[in-house]
C-alpha positions in Angstrom: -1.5 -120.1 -143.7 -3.2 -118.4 -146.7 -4.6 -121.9 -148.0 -6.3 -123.0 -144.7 -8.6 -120.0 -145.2 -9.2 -121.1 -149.1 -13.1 -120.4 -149.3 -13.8 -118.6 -146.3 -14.8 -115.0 -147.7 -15.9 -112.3 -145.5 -19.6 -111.1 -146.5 -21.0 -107.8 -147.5 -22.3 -106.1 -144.5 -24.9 -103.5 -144.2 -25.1 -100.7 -141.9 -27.9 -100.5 -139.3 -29.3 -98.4 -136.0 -30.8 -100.1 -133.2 -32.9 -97.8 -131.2 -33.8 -97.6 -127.5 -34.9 -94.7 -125.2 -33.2 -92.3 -125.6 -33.8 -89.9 -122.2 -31.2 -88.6 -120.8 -30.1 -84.8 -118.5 -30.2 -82.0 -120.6 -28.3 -80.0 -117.7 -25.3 -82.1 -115.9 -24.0 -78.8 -114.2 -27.3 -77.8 -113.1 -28.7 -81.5 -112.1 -25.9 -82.1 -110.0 -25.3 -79.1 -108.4 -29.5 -79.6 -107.1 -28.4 -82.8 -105.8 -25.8 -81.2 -103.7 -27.8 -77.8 -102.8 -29.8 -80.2 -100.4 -29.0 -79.2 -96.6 -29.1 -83.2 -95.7 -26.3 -83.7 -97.9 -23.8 -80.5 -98.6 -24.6 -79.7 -95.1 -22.5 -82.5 -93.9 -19.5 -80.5 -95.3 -17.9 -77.9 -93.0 -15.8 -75.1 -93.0 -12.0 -75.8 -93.7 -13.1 -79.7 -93.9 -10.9 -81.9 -96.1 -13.0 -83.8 -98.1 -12.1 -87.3 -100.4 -13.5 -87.4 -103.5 -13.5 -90.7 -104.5 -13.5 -91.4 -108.4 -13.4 -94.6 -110.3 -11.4 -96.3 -113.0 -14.6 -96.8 -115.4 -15.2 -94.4 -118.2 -18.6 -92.8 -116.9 -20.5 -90.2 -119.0 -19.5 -86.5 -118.0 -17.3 -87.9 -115.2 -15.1 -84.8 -115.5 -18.1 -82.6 -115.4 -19.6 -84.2 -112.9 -16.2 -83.8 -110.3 -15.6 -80.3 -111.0 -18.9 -79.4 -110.3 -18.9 -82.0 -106.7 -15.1 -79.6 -106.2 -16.7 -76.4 -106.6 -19.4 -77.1 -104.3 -16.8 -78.2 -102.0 -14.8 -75.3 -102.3 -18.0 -73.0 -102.0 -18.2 -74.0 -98.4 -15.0 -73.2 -97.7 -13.5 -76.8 -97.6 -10.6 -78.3 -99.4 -11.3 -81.5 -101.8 -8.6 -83.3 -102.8 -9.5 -86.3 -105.3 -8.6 -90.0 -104.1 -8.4 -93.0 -107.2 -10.7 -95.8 -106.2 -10.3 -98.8 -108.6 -9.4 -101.9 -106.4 -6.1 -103.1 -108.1 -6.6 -101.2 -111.4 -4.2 -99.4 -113.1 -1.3 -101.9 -112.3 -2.3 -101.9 -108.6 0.3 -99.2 -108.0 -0.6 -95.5 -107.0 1.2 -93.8 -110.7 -0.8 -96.2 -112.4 -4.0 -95.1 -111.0 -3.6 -91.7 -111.5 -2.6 -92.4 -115.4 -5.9 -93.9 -115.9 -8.0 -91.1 -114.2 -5.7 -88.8 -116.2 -6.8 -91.2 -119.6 -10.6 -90.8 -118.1 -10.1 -86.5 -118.2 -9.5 -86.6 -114.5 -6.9 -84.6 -113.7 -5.7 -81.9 -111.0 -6.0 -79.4 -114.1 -9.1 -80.3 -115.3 -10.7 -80.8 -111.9 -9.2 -78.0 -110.0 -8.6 -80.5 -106.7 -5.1 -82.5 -106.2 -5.0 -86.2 -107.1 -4.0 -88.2 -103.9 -2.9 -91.8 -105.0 -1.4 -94.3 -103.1 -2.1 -98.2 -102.9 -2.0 -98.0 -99.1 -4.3 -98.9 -96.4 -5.7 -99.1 -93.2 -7.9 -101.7 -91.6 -10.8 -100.1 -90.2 -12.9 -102.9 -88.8 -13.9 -106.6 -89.1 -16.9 -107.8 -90.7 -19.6 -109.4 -88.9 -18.4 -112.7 -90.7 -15.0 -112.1 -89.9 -13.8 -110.5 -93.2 -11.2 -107.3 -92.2 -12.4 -104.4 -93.6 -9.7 -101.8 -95.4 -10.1 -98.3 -96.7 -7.0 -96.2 -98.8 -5.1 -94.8 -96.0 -5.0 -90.6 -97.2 -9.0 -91.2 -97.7 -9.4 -92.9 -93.8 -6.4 -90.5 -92.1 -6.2 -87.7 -94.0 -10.1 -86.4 -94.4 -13.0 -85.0 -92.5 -15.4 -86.2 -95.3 -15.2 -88.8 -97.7 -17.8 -88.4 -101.0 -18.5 -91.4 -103.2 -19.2 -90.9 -106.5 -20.0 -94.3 -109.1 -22.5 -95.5 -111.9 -24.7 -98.1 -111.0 -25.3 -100.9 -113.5 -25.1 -104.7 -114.0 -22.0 -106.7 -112.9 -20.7 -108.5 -115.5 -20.7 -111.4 -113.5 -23.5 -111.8 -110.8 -27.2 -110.7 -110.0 -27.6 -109.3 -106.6 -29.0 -106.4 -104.7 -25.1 -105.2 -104.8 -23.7 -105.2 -108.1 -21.4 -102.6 -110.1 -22.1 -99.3 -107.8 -21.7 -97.5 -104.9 -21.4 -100.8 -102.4 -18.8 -102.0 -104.5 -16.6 -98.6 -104.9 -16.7 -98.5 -101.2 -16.1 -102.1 -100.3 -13.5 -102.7 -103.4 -12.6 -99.4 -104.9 -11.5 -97.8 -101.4 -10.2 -100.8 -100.2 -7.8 -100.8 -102.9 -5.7 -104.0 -103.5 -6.2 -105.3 -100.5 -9.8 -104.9 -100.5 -10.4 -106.2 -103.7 -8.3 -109.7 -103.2 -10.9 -109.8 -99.8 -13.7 -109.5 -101.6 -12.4 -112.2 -104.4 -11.0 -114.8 -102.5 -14.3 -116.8 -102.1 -15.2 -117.0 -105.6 -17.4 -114.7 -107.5 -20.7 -116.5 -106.1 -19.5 -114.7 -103.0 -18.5 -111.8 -104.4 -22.3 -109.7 -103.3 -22.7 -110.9 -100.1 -18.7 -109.7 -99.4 -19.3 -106.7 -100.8 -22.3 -106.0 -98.7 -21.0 -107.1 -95.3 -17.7 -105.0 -95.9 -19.4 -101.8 -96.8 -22.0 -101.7 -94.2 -18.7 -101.7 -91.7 -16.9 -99.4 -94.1 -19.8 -96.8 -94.1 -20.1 -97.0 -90.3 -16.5 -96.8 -89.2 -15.5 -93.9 -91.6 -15.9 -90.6 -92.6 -18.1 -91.3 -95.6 -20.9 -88.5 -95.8 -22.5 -89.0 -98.6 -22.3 -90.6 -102.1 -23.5 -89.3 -105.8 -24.6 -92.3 -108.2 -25.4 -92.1 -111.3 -27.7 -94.0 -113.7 -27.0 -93.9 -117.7 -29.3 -94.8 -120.9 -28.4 -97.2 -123.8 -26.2 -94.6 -125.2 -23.8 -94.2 -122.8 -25.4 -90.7 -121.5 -26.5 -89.6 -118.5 -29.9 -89.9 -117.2 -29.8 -89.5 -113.6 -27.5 -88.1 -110.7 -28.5 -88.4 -107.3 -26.4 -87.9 -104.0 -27.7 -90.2 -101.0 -26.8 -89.8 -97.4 -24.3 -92.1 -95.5 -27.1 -94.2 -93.9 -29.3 -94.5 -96.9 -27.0 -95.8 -99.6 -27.3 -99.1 -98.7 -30.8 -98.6 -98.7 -31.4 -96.6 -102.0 -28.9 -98.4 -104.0 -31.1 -101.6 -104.6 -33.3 -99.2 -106.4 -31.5 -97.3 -108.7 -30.0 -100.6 -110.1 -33.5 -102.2 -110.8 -33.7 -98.7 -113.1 -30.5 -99.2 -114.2 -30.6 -102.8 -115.5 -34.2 -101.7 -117.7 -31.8 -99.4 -119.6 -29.0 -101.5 -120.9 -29.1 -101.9 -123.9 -28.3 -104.9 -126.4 -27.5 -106.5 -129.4 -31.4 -106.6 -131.0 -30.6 -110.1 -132.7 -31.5 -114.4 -131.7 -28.0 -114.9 -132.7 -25.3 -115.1 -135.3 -22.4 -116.6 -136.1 -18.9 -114.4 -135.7 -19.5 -111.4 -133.3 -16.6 -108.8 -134.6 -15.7 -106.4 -131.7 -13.2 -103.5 -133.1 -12.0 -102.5 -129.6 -12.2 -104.1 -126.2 -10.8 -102.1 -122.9 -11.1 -102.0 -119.3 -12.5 -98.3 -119.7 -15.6 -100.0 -121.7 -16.3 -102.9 -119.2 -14.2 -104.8 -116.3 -14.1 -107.5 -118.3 -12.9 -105.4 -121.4 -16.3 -106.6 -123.6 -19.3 -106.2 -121.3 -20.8 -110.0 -120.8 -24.1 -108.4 -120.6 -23.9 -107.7 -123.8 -21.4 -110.6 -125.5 -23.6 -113.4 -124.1 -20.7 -115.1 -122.7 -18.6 -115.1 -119.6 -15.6 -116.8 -118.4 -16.6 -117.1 -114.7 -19.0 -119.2 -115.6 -21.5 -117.6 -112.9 -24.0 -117.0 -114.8 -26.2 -118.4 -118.1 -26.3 -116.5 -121.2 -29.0 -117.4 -124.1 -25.7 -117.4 -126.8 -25.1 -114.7 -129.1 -22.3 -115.9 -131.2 -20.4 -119.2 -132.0 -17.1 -117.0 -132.1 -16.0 -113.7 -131.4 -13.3 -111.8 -133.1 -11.6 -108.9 -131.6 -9.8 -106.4 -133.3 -8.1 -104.2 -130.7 -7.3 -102.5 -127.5 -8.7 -99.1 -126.4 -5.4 -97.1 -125.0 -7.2 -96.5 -122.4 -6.5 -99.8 -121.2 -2.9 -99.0 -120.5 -2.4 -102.5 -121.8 -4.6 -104.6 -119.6 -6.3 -107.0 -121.7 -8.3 -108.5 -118.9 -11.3 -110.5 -120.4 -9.6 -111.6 -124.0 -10.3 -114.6 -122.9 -14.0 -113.9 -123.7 -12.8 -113.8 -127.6 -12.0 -116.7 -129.8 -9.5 -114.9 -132.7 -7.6 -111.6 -132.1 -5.1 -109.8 -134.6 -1.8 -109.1 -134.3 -2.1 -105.4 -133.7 -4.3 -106.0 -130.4 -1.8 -108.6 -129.0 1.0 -106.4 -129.5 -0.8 -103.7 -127.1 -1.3 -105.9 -124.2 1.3 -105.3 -121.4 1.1 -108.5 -119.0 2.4 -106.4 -116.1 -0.8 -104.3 -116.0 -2.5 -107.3 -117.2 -2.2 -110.2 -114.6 -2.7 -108.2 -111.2 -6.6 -108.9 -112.0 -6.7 -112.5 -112.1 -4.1 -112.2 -109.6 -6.1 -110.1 -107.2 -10.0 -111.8 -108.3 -8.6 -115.2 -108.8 -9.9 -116.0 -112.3 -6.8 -117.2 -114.0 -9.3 -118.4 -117.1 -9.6 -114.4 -117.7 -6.4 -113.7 -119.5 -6.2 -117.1 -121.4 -5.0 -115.6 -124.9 -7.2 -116.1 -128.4 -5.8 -117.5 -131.5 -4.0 -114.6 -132.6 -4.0 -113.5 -136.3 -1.5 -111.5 -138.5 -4.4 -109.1 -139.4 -8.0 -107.7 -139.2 -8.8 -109.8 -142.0 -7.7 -113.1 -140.9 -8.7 -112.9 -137.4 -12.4 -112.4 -138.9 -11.3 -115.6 -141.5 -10.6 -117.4 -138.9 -13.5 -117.0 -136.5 -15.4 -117.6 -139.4 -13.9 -120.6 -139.9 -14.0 -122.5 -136.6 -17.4 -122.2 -136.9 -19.7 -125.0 -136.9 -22.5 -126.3 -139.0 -22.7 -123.1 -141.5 -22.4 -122.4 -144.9 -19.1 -120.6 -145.2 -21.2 -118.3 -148.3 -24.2 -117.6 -145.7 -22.5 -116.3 -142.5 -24.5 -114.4 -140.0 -21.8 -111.8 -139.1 -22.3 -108.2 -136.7 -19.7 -105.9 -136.3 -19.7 -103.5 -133.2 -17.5 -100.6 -132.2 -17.5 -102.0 -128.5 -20.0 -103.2 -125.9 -20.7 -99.9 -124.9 -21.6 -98.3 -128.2 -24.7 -100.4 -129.8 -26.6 -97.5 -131.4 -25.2 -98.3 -135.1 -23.4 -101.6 -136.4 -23.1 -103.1 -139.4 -24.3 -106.8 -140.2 -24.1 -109.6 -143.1 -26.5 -109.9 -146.0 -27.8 -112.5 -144.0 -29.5 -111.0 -141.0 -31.1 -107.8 -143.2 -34.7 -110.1 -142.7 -34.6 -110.3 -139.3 -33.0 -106.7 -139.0 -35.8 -105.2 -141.2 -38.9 -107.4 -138.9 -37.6 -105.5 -135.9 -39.4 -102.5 -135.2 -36.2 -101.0 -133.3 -33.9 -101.5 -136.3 -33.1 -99.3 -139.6 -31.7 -100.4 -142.2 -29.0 -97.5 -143.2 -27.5 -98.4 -146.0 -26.5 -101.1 -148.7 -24.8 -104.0 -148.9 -20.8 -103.2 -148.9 -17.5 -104.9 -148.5 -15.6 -104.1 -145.7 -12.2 -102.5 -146.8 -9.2 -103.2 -145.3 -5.8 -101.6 -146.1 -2.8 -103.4 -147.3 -1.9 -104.5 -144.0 -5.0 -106.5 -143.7 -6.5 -104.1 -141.3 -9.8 -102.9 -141.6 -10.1 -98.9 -142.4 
């Protein structure tokens, strides 16, 4: 194997920041609990109530934080909150699973002070007006007086629409468990907004929803904003905050390059384990990317993941050590539920680090093996610092938003092949 990479040398790489604003709450506790002090929307919690708190599968900033402090208000009005998982068919699409990955997010009954409720069972709790039956997790539906949304709003990976990654989509998908999620899948993802609308509007109105808290986070993964809306203005209020939300994201500040090395992919980073958003490159298909890279390496699997490597298929070369940690069983009820078989298609899969990077390198086409245009990033979610080749310190240094930290320096693997 060694000769076919006879040549192909990985480059010196150079440490650099990329900057973006930077705003963000200086007070979690005390921003969230003014959100909830508002009569229009704690005031919908009574006495002895039981109250859903419904809490997602993705890693949100100060998510733990941010559900204590929903419990203790909770508890302040002398209600009971138990916590419900709401992540479609995450986790393995089985009730331990989704409690394992609220427990990997730092959601637990300990931490939290509320009991975690998880089940994958529903109950259908209306029809859409385009026919579409409409479910919601069963101990949520049957088992509460109030139900409480919480979510981030951001981009979808996959579509632009009023409706993207947020609170529409926790309701319509994340309550709706399994079930739900296959519904809102199973016209393709053109479909997928106009599903997700329909089915929440009927969700919102036949339940017991009272009010949700979204929040909005900065390029550095931090929290800028927490707001709680009323049942009957989420739908209206939602639009909003994700115009806000998509100024923020942030990006990889360069035209393009040739190998994009990603050292960790995982569905607590993005649905589709490396954001597309930020990759330039999506395996649905549904929407058009100006291309970042000619190949992406990737390098590993967060544990977070539990071993659902949904989205690989977005890489070109992976090592050894990231295909060992996929688990197919907690893999495949994604494309199984959303239909997208093309998402777990496997990369070329490499001994090592080392040759995974070699080998993206290699496939390339048109370059000068000794001139690659290389960037290295933690994951799609953290894009403050990175390192890139020799070759892209120009453009790096004719970008007002870039610094140049340090100097040129081999990347150092260990013996194994893996990088340090």
């Amino acid at each position: 194997m060694e000769k076919l990479f006879k040549g192909i040398n990985i480059p010196r790489m150079i440490k650099i920041r990329q900057r973006f604003a930077r705003e963000a709450l200086a007070d979690i506790s005390r921003a969230i609990r003014q959100e909830l002090d508002r009569e229009e929307i704690m005031g919908r919690i009574k006495r002895n109530d039981r109250v859903a708190i419904a809490v997602g599968s993705r890693g949100i900033a100060n998510m733990p934080q941010i559900v204590k402090e929903i419990m203790m208000a909770i508890k302040e009005r002398g209600a009971h909150p138990f916590i419900v998982p709401t992540m479609g068919s995450h986790g393995g699409a089985t009730g331990e699973g989704q409690t394992e990955v609220l427990a990997e997010l730092g959601i637990t009954e300990e931490s939290t002070g509320a009991p975690i409720i998880s089940s994958m069972e529903v109950v259908q709790i209306g029809v859409s007006e385009n026919g579409l039956p409409v479910h919601m997790d069963k101990n949520a539906y049957t088992e509460a007086d109030a139900i409480i949304v919480t979510g981030r709003i951001k981009p979808h990976t996959s579509f632009r629409a009023p409706y993207e990654s947020g609170l529409a989509k926790m309701i319509a998908v994340g309550l709706g468990k399994q079930v739900g999620a296959e519904i809102i899948h199973a016209a393709g993802v053109e479909n997928i907004p106009f599903r997700v609308e329909e089915i929440a509007r009927v969700a919102i109105e036949k339940s017991k929803i009272a009010f949700a808290v979204g929040m909005i986070e900065n390029a550095y993964d931090e929290t800028l904003k927490i707001v709680a809306i009323p049942r009957e203005r989420i739908m209206e209020e939602e639009p909003g905050l994700l115009d806000e939300a998509k100024l923020l994201m942030p990006s990889i500040r360069f035209d393009k390059c040739d190998v994009l090395i990603v050292d960790e992919m995982g569905k607590n980073i993005s649905g589709s384990g490396m954001d597309p958003n930020i990759i330039r490159r999506n395996y649905s298909g549904s929407l058009t990317y100006h291309p970042l890279a000619q190949r992406i390496a990737v390098l590993d699997l967060t544990r977070e993941s539990h071993g659902n490597a949904n989205g690989m298929t977005n890489a070109d070369t992976c090592s050894r050590r990231f295909f060992d940690k996929i688990q197919f069983e907690s893999t495949y009820p994604n494309p199984l539920t959303n239909r997208l078989a093309q998402s777990v298609k496997i990369p070329m899969v490499m001994e090592n680090d080392s040759l995974a990077i070699r080998a993206a390198m290699k496939t390339c086409f048109d370059v000068d093996y000794s001139q690659m245009r290389i960037i290295r990033i933690k994951n799609t979610l953290e894009l403050e610092h990175m390192l890139i080749s020799e070759c892209l310190l120009e453009e790096a240094k004719a970008n007002p938003n870039i610094e140049i930290l340090g100097d040129p320096e081999y990347m150092r693997f260990n013996e194994d092949g893996n990088l340090f």
